[in-house]
C-alpha positions in Angstrom: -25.6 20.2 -62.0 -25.9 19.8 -58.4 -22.8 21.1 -56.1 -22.3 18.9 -53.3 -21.3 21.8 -50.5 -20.2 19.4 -47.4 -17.9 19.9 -45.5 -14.5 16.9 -45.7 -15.3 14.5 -42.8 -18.2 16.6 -41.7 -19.4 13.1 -40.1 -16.8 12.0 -38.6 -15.8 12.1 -34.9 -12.7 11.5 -33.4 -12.7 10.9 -29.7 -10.4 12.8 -27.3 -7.3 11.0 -26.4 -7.1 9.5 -23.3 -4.4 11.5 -21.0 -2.0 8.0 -19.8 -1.7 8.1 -16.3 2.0 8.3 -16.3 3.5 7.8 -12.4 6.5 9.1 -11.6 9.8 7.4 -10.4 10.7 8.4 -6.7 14.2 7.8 -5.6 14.6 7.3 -2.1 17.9 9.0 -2.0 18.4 10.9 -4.7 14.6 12.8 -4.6 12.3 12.9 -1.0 16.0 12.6 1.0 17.5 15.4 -1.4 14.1 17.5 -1.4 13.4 17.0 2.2 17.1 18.4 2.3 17.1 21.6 0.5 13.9 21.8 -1.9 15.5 25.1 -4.0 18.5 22.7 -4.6 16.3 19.5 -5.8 14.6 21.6 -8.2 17.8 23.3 -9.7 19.9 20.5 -9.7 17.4 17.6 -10.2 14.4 18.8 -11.8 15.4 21.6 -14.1 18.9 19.6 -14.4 21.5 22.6 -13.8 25.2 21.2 -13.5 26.6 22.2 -9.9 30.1 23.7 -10.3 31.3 22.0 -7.3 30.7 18.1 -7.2 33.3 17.4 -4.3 30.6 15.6 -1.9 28.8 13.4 -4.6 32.2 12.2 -6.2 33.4 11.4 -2.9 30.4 9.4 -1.6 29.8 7.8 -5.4 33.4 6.6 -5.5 33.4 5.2 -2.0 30.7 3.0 -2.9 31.1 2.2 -6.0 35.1 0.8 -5.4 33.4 -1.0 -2.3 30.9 -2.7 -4.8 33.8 -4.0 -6.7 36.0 -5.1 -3.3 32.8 -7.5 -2.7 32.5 -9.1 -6.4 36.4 -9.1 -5.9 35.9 -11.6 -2.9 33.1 -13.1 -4.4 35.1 -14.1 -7.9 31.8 -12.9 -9.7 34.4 -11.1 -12.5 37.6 -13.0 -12.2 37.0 -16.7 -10.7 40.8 -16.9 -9.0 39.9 -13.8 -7.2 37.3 -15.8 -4.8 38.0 -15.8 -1.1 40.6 -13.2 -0.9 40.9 -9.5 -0.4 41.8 -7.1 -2.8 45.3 -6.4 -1.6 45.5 -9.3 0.8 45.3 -6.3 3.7 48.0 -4.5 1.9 47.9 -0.5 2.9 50.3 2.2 0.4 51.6 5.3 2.3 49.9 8.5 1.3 53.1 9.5 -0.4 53.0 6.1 -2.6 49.3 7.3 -3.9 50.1 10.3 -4.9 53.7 9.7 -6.4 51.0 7.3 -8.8 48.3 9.8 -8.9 51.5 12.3 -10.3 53.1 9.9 -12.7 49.4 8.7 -14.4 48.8 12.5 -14.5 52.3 13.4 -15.9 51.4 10.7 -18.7 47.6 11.5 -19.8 49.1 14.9 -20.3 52.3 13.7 -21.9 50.3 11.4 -23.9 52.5 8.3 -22.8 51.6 4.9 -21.6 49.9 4.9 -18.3 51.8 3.3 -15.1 50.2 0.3 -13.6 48.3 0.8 -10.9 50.4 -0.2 -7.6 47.7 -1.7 -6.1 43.8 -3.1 -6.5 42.2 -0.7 -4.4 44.0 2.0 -6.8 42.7 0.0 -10.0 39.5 -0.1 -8.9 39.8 3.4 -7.6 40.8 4.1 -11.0 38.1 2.7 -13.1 35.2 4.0 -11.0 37.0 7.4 -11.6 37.3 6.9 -15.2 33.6 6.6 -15.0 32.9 9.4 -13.0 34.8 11.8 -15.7 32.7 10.5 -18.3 29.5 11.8 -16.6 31.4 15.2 -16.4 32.3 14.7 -12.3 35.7 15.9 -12.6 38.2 18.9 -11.2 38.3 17.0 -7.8 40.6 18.4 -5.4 43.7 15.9 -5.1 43.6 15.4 -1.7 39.8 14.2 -2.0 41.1 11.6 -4.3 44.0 10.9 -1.5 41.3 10.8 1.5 39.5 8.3 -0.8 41.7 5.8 -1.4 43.0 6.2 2.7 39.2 4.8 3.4 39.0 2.3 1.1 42.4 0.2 2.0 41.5 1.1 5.3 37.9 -0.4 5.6 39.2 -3.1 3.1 42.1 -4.3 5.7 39.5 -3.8 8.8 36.5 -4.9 8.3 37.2 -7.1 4.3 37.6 -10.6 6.5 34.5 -10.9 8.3 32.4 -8.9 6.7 33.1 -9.6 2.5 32.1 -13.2 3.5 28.5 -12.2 5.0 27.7 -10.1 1.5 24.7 -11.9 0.3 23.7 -8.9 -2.3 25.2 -5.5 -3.4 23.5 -2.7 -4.6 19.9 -4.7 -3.7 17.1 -2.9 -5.9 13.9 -2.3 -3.9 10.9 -1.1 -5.5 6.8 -0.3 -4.3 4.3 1.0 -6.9 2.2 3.1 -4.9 -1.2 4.8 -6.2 0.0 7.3 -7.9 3.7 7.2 -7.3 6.6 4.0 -7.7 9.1 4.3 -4.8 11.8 3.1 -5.3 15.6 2.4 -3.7 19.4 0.6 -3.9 20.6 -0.7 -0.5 24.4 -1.3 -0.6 24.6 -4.5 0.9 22.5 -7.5 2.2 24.9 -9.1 4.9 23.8 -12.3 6.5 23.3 -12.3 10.1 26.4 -13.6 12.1 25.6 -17.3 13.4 22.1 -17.9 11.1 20.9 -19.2 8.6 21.0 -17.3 5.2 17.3 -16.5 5.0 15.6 -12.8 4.2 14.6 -12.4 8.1 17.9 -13.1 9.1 19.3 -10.6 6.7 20.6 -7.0 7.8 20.6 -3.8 5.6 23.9 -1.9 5.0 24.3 1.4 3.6 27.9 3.6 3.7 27.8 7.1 4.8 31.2 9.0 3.5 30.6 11.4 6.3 31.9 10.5 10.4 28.9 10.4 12.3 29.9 13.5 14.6 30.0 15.5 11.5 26.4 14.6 10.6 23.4 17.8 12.0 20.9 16.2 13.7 18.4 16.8 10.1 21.0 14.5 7.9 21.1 11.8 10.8 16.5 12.1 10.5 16.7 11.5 6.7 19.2 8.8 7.4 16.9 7.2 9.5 13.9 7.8 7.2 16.1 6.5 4.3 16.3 2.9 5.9 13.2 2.6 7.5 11.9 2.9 4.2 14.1 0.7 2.3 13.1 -1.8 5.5 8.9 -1.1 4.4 10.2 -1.8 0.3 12.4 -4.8 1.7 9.4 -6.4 3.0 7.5 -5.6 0.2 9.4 -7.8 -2.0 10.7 -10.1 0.4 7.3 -10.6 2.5 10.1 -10.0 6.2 11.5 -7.1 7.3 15.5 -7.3 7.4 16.4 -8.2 11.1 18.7 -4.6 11.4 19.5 -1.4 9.4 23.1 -0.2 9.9 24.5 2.9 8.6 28.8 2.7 8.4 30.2 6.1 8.4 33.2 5.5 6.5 35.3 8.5 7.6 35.6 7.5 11.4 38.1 5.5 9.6 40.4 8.5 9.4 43.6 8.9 10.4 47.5 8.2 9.8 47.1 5.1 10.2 44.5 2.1 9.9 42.8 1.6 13.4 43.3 -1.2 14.7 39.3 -2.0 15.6 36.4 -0.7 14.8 36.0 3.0 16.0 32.9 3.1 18.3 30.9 6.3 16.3 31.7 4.2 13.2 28.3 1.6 12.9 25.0 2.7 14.1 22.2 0.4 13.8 18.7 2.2 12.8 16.0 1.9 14.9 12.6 0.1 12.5 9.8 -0.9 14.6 6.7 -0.9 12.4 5.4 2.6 13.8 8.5 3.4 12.5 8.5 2.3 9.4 4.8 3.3 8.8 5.5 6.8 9.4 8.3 6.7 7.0 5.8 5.3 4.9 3.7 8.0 5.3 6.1 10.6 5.0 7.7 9.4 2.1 3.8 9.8 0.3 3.7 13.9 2.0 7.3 14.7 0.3 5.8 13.3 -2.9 2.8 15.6 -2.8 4.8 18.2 -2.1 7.0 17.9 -4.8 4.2 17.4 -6.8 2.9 20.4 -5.5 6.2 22.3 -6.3 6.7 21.4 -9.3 3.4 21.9 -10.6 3.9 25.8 -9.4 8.0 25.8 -10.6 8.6 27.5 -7.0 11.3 25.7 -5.4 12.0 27.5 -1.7 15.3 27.2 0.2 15.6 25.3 3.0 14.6 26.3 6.9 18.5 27.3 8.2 18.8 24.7 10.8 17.4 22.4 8.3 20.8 21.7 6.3 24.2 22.0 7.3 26.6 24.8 7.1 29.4 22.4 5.1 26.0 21.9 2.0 24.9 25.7 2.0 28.9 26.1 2.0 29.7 24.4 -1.5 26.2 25.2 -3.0 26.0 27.3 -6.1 23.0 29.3 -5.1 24.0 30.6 -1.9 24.6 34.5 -2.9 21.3 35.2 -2.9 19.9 32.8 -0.6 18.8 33.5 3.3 19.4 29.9 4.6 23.6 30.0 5.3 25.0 31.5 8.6 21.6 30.2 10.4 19.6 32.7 8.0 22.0 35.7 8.0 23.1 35.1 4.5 26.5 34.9 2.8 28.5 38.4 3.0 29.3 39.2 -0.9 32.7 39.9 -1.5 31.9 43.2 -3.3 31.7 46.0 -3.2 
């Protein structure tokens, strides 16, 4: 009897699987502007995904925007038809003692476990959803008086600037996107306004994007990614639209600031962005060199701090890996508090 002594599947030959080249998404915002910030802070917080104890300056600027989105599809009657063609509030402004008498009572009755008083305005119920939202993604323990100094910009940029410019909105939250070689770029303007006086068309169209900061508060670096920011979003709106937009404006929603509303626009409160196409190009370019080198980074899991000089005091302030970091106090360090 003859033993046959092959192997299973001796003749049998399975090809290597092919690797999928898999490209990575690229936020403007939220990756080259955040890495060309602080790289050690992108890879904590972004890439390996660590929770920051202190989310004071991303509730504030997400909640700003997000209650703005709704004041436009307010106007716009996109959710409730009746609602087309007015303001939210018809201009109507609540003393800083009225918001937080509500804030008090809706406190007093989550804890209590009693029905909820009705928001006393729609600024506050929008105000109120967006934070309902914000809770959910764990963004919570936010100072009282940030929540105060929030809904004091809103009814105020509502009652200044909700006439003329809620009618211009042509598109919130406009999604821009490139795919690049080996890379997709990608971005969210906050508003497309129409051009005062033209025709709605894409070259007569203006980028808008609100900054929750006052523009003498910004360091000179924040103001360069700013810029880099919408020259970018310009390069990705002609990309899709086949025109560039005709201006980039940045609206520094705390100018706003006060006691009372202002009357007219503060002067330091719009700035309108420079994009020539050498501009944009080397945006362009730039954007592609912060990929690499985030690339680069993560491929060697070394994530160094920013230059000092390169990120503001108020960032290095708040940020959870300051005590052992060389950047604060233009590179002297923070002092520990023991021994």
């Amino acid at each position: 009897m003859t033993i046959n002594k092959r192997k299973p599947f001796e003749n049998i030959s399975i090809p290597s699987p092919n690797i999928p080249n898999i490209k990575r998404r690229y936020s403007v915002t939220q990756d080259i502007v955040s890495f060309r910030r602080c790289p050690r802070q992108y890879g904590t917080f972004n890439v390996h995904k660590y929770a920051p104890a202190y989310q004071n300056q991303t509730y504030f600027g997400t909640i700003l925007h997000q209650v703005l989105d709704r004041c436009h599809t307010h106007f716009h009657g996109k959710i409730d038809p009746s609602t087309k063609g007015s303001l939210p509030d018809n201009r109507k402004i609540l003393s800083d003692q009225e918001i937080l008498e509500y804030f008090n009572d809706l406190q007093k009755a989550e804890t209590e476990k009693n029905k909820k008083p009705i928001p006393p305005s729609k600024i506050i119920q929008y105000f109120i959803e967006v934070d309902n939202g914000l809770k959910s993604q764990g963004i919570r323990n936010i100072p009282q008086e940030t929540r105060l100094k929030a809904v004091r910009l809103l009814q105020y940029f509502n009652a200044l600037e909700g006439s003329t410019l809620y009618p211009r909105v042509k598109d919130t939250e406009h999604r821009l996107q490139a795919d690049r070689t080996d890379h997709i770029l990608h971005g969210v303007v906050d508003l497309l306004v129409d051009s005062e006086n033209l025709e709605a068309n894409p070259a007569d169209c203006e980028m808008w994007d609100y900054k929750g900061s006052s523009l003498l508060g910004v360091n000179t670096k924040d103001l360069e990614n700013y810029e880099f920011q919408m020259r970018v979003y310009a390069k990705l709106y002609e990309l899709k639209h086949g025109v560039f937009p005709r201006k980039a404006i940045l609206y520094f929603l705390n100018e706003l600031d006060g006691s009372t509303c202002p009357s007219q626009r503060p002067k330091n409160a719009l700035l309108e962005v420079s994009i020539t196409s050498n501009e944009i190009d080397d945006a362009v370019k730039e954007f592609a060199t912060t990929v690499l080198k985030i690339e680069e980074a993560r491929l060697n899991d070394q994530w160094n701090p920013a230059t000092p000089g390169d990120i503001s005091e108020k960032d290095c302030t708040i940020c959870d890996l300051r005590w052992d970091c060389k950047t604060p106090n233009n590179g002297q360090g923070v002092k520990l508090r023991y021994p």
